[in-house]
N, C-alpha and C positions, 0 to 999 in steps of 0.2 A: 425741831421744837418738841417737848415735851406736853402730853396730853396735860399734866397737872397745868402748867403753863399758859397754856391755852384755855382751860378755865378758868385758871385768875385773871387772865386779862379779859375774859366776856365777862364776871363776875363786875369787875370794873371798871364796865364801860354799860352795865345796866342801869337803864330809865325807866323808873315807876311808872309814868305814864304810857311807854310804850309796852309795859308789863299788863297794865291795866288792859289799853286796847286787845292786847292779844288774846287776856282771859275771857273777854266780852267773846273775840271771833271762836272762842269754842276751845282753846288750848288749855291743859288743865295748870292750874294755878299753880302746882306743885313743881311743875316744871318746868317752866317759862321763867324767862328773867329779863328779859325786853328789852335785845339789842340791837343797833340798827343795821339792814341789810347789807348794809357799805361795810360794815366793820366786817360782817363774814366774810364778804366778796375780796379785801384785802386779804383776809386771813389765808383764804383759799388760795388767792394768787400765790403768797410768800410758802405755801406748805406744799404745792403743786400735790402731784398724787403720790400717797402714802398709806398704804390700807392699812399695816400694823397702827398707824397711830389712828384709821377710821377707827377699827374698833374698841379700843378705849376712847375714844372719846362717846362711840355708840354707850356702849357700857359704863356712862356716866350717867345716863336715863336725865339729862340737859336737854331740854328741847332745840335748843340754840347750837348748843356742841352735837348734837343728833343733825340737824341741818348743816354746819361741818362737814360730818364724816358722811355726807348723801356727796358730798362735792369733793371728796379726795380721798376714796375708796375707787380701789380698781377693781373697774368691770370685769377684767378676764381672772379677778380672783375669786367672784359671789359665786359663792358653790350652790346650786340646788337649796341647802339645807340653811343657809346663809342669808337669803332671799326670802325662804320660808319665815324665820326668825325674825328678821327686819319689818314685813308685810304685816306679819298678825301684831308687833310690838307697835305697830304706829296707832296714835290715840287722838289723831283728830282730821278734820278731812284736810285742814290747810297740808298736813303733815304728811298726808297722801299724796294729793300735788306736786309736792314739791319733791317726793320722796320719784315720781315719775321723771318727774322733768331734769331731777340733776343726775340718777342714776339709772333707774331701771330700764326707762329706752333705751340705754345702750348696753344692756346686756345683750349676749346672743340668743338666750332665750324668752326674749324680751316678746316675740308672738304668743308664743305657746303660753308665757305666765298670763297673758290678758285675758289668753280665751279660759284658762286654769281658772284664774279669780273672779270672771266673772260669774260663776258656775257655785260659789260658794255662798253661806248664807250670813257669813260676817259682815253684819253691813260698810267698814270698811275695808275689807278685804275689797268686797264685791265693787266698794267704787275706786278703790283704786287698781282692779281691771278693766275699768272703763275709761279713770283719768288717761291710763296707760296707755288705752287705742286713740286714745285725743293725742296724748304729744307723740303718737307715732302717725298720727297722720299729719302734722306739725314739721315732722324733723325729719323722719325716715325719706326722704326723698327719694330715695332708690325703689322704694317697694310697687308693686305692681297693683292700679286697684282693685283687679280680682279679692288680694288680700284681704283691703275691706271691706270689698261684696261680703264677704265670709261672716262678716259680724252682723249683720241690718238683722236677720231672726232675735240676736241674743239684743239688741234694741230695742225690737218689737215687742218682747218678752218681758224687759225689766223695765221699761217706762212704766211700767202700774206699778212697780216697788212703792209700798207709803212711805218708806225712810225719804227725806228729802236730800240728801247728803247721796244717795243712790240715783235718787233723778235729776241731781244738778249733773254727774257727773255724766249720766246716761246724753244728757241733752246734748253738752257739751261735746262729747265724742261725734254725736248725729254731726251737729252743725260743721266738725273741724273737718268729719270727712266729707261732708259736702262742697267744703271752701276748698278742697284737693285740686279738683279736674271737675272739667263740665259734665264729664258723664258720672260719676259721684254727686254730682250737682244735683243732676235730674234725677237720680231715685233718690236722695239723700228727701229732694223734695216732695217726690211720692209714700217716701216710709212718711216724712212728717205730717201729710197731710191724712194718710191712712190714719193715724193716730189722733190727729183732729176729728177725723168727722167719724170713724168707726169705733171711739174707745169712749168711754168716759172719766172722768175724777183725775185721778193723775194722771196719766195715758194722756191724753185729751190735753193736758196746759203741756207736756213737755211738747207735744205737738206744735201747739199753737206759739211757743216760748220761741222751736225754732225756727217755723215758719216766716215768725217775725223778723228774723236775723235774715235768714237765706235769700227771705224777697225785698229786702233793703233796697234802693234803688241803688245804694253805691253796689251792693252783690250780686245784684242784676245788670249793672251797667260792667263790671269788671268779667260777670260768666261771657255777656254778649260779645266781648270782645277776644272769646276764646273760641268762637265759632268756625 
């Protein structure tokens, strides 16, 4: 398939109303064309992986054809500089998300860029090295929780960020590595609760936000049966 191709047919299969929704959840108007997730997921099936055509479709600046080429770009081809490019180019936090979940977790430097980005002051850069440690604590199933012992300081740290889009995604990281293993569990539960009762303003709700989740009784009845 040809990237122009592959534009016209998102082009016409756009739904105003799903155009609408998406400009409300933060996606910039310009770019957006409001197609349904099914239509990509087919697309992506029939194109499987193709990185020359990821980046023209990247290079359409499509939010839709951007979300495309997150899902059939090859990992072993994001060069260092590639990743850069892609990271600072994303314009909205869904676009972050998404941008973790169908590609950058599987880069091999996919550690080192979370603890990279989160260190930066773009506020989405900075949450999508946090989305990042969420779907690696999600997916990576190999990884050892030492690994994300490593991160609870830089939690600690950017739960007072005021950016909201910074602290949903701070929160989210907390609670995913907590849902890991029982012993991720239990400081997952001591960082949150430290941020409840020792922080205040934002600190303090991401605390409370994940507290509420970790001591669920369904994520209380599923830790206790990991005992």
């Amino acid at each position: 398939m040809k990237a122009s191709d592959i534009i016209e047919r998102l082009r016409s299969r756009a739904d105003t109303s799903l155009r609408q929704a998406a400009v409300r959840a933060g996606i910039p108007a310009d770019s957006v064309l409001g197609v349904e997730e099914a239509v990509l997921e087919d697309l992506a099936g029939r194109i499987g992986t193709d990185h020359a055509l990821a980046l023209e479709l990247w290079d359409s600046g499509l939010y839709e054809a951007r979300l495309l080429a997150l899902r059939v770009a090859n990992p072993a081809r994001v060069s260092e500089a590639l990743a850069e490019d892609w990271v600072e180019a994303l314009d909205s936090p869904a676009m972050t998300d998404l941008a973790c979940l169908h590609l950058f977790r599987r880069l091999e430097r996919a550690w080192r860029l979370a603890g990279e980005w989160q260190e930066r002051e773009e506020e989405l850069v900075k949450r999508t090295g946090f989305a990042l440690l969420a779907a690696l604590a999600v997916y990576d199933l190999d990884a050892e929780d030492d690994a994300f012992r490593a991160f609870f300081p830089a939690i600690e740290l950017e739960a007072s960020d005021r950016r909201a889009g910074v602290r949903e995604a701070v929160a989210r990281a907390l609670r995913d590595m907590g849902l890991r293993s029982r012993d991720l569990y239990d400081q997952a539960l001591e960082v949150a609760r430290g941020l409840r009762e020792g922080s205040e303003g934002e600190a303090a709700e991401v605390g409370r936000e994940v507290l509420g989740e970790l001591e669920s009784e369904s994520v209380r009845a599923r830790m206790s049966g990991e005992d």
